[in-house]
C-alpha positions as CSV (number, residue, x, y, z in Angstrom):
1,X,38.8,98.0,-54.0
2,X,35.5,98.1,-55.3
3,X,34.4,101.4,-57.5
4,X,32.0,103.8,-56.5
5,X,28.7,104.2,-59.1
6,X,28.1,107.7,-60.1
7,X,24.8,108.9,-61.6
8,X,25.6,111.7,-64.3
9,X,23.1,114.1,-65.1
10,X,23.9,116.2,-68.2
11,X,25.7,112.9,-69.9
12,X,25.6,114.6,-73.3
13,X,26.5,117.6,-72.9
14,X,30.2,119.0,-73.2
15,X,31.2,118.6,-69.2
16,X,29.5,115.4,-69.3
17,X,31.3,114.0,-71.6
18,X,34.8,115.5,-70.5
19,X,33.6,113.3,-66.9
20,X,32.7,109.8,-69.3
21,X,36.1,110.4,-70.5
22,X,38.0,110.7,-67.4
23,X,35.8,107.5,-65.1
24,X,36.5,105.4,-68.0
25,X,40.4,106.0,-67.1
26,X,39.1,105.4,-63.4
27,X,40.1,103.0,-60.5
28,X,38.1,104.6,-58.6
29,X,34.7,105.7,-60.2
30,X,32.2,104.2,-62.6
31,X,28.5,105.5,-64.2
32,X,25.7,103.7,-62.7
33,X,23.6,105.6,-65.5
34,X,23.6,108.4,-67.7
35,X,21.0,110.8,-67.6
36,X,20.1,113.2,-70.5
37,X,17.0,114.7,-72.3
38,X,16.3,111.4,-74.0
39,X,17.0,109.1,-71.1
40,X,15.6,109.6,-67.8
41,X,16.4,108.1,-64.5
42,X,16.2,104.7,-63.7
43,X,14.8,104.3,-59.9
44,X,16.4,101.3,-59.6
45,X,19.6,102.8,-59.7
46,X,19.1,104.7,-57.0
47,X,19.7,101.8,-54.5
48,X,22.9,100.8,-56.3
49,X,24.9,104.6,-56.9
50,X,27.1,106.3,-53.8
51,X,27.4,110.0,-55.9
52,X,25.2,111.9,-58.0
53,X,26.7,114.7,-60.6
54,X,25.0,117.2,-62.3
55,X,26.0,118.9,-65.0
56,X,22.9,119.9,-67.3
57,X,19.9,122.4,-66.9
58,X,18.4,124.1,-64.2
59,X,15.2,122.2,-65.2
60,X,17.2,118.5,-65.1
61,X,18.8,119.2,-61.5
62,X,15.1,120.3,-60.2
63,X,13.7,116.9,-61.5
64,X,16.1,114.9,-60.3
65,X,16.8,116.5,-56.7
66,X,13.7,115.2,-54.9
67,X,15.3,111.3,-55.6
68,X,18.5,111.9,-54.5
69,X,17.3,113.7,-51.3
70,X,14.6,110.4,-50.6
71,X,17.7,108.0,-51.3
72,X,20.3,110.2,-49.3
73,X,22.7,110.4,-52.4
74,X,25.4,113.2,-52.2
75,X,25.5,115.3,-55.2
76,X,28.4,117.5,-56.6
77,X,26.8,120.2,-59.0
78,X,27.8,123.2,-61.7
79,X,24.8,123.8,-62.9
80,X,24.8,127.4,-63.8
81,X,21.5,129.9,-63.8
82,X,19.1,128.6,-61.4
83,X,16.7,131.2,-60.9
84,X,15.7,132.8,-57.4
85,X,13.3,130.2,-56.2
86,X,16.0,126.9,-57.6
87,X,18.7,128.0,-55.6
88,X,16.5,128.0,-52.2
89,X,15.5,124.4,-53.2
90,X,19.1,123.4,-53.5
91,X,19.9,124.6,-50.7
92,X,16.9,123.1,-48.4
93,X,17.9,120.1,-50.2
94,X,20.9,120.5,-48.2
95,X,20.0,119.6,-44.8
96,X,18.7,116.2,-46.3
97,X,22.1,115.3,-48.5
98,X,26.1,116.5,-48.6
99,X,26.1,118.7,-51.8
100,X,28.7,120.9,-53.4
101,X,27.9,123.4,-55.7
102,X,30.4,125.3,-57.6
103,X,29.9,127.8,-61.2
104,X,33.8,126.4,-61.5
105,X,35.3,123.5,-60.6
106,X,38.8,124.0,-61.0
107,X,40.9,124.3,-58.2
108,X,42.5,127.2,-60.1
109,X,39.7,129.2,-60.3
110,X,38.8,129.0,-56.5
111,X,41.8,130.2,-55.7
112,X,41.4,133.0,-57.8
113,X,38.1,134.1,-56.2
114,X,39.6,133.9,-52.7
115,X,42.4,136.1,-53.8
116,X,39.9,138.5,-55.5
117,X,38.1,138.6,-52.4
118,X,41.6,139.5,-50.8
119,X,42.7,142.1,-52.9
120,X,38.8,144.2,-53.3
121,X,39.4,144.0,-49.3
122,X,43.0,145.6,-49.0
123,X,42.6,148.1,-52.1
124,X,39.1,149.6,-51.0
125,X,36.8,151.7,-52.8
126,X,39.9,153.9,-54.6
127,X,40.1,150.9,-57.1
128,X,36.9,150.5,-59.7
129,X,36.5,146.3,-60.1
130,X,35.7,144.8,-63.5
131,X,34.8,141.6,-64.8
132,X,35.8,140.2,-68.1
133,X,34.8,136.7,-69.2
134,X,34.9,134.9,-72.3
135,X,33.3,131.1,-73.7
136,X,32.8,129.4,-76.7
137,X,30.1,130.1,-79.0
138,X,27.0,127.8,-77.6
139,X,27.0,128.4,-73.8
140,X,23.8,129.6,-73.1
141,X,23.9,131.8,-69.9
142,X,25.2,134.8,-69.4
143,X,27.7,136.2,-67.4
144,X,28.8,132.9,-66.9
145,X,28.4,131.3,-63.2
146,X,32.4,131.5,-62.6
147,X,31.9,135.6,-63.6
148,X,29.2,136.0,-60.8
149,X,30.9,133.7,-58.4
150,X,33.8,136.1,-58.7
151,X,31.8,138.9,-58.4
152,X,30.5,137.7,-55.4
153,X,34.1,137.7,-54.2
154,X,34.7,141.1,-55.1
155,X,31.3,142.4,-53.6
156,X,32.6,140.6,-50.2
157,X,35.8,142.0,-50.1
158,X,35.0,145.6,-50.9
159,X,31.4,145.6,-48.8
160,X,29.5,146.2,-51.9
161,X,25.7,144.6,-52.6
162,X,26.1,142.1,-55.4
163,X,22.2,142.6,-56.6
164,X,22.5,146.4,-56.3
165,X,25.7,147.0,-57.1
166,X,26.1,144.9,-60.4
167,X,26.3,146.4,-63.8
168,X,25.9,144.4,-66.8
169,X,25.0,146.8,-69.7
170,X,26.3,150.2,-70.7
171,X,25.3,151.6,-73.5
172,X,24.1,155.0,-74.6
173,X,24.7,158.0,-72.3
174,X,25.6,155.9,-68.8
175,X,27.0,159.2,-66.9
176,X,30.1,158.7,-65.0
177,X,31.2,155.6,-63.5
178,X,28.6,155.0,-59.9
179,X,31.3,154.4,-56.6
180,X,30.4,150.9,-55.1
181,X,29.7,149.0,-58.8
182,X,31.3,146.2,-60.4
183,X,30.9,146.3,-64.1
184,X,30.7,142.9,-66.1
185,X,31.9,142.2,-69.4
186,X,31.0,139.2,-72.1
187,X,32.6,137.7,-74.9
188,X,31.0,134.7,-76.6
189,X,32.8,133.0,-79.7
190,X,34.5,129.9,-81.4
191,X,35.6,127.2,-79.0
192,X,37.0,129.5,-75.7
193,X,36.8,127.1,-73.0
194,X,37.1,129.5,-70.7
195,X,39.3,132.8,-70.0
196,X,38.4,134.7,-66.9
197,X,39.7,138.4,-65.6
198,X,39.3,140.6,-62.8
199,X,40.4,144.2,-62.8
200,X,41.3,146.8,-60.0
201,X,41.6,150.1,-61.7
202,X,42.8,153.2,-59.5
203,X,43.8,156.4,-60.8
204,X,48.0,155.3,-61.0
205,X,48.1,151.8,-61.2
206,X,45.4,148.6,-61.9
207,X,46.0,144.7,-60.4
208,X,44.6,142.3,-62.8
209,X,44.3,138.7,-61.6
210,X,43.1,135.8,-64.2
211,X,42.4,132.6,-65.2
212,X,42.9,130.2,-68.3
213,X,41.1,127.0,-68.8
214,X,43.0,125.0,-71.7
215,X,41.3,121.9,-71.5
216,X,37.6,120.8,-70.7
217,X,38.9,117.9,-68.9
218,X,40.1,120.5,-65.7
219,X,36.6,121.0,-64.9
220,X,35.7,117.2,-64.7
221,X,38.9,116.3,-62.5
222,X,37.8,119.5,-60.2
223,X,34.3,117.7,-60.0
224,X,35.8,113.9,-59.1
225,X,38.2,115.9,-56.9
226,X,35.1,117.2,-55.2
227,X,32.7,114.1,-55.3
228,X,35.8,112.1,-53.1
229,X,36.0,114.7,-51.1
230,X,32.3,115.2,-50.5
231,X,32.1,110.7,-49.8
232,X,32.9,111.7,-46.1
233,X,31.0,114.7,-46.0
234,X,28.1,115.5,-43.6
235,X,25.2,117.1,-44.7
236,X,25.4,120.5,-45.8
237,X,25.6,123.0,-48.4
238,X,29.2,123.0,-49.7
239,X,31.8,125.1,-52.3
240,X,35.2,124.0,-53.9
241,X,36.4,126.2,-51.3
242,X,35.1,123.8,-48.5
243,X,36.7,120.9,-51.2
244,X,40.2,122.6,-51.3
245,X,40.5,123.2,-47.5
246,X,40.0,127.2,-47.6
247,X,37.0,127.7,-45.4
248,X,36.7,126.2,-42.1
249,X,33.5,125.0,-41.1
């Protein structure tokens, strides 16, 4: 059976390589080019690649979006901090090609946010909900996609607003604690892939429900996982819940 050719934005960087390191294993996937700050796409490739993936800057995904859309080439993302304005192009982009978007893809951690979702549902506004993330010393944005996608969880499961009722600085004289927040916390340092924790804190007991990452190289199986799944995909706007089977559409 004849490999499908993958366009990699973001070849360089740290998910990028994790996703060189796995295709090269491949039977079923190999790069049709590698895409980076020094090496910009080759528009011939276009006509030869089934599956784009981009894993680099808000910026990088912008430039290269309007030639995937004109050459109808699905595109699996986890590109974190696109502003306002970026997401709303993604997501038009989405009635053009099949993309899935994800601040995390391993399997793992969607579950997580669907039981977080659960659990700020069934506990209700008794419980306070925080957020407590943790990566490695160069990771630029902050709180990190997974952190907001779980937050975004929470929020839907308890009825909060996500851009009203976010907190993501205390310091000085903050008053007591607001009803209907979720606070976030940060930790950048050394080499933490990634370590991920949501709180429920009543006044007798709290739930805490986490995540680990040990290895890099979970993320780039959760985004082959979701590029095969996404190879018979309509187009739309998709999640790794949509990939794992725990939305119905």
């Amino acid at each position: 059976m004849a490999k499908s050719a993958l366009i990699l934005n973001g070849a360089t960087g740290r998910m990028g390589k994790a996703i060189i390191s796995l295709i090269e294993l491949s039977s079923e996937w190999q790069i049709a080019q590698k895409i980076d700050r020094h090496v910009q796409l080759d528009s011939g490739v276009l006509m030869q690649a089934d599956m784009a993936m981009d894993f680099s800057s808000p910026e990088a995904l912008m430039a290269l979006l309007p030639f995937l859309q004109a050459a109808k080439i699905p595109l699996v993302t986890g590109t974190t901090g696109l502003g306002v304005e970026q997401q709303i192009q993604l997501q038009q982009a989405a009635k053009d090609i099949p993309i899935v978007q994800s601040g995390n893809m391993s399997p793992g951690v969607t579950l997580l946010a669907d039981l977080v979702e659960q659990a700020a549902r069934a506990l209700g506004p008794d419980y306070d909900i925080e957020i407590h993330e943790a990566h490695h010393r160069y990771k630029k944005d902050a709180p990190s996609g997974t952190a907001l996608m779980l937050g975004e969880a929470a929020a839907k499961g308890a009825g909060i607003d996500p851009d009203t009722g976010s907190v993501f600085a205390r310091h000085g004289q903050t008053g007591p604690r607001q009803n209907g927040t979720i606070g976030f916390c940060v930790t950048r340092g050394g080499g933490i892939v990634g370590d991920h924790k949501v709180q429920f804190i009543g006044q007798e007991e709290e739930l805490a429900l986490s995540h680990r990452a040990l290895d890099r190289k979970l993320f780039a199986r959760g985004a082959l996982m979701a590029a095969a799944w996404l190879k018979g995909a309509r187009s739309g706007f998709y999640s790794m819940r949509d990939v794992l089977g725990l939305t119905t559409r």
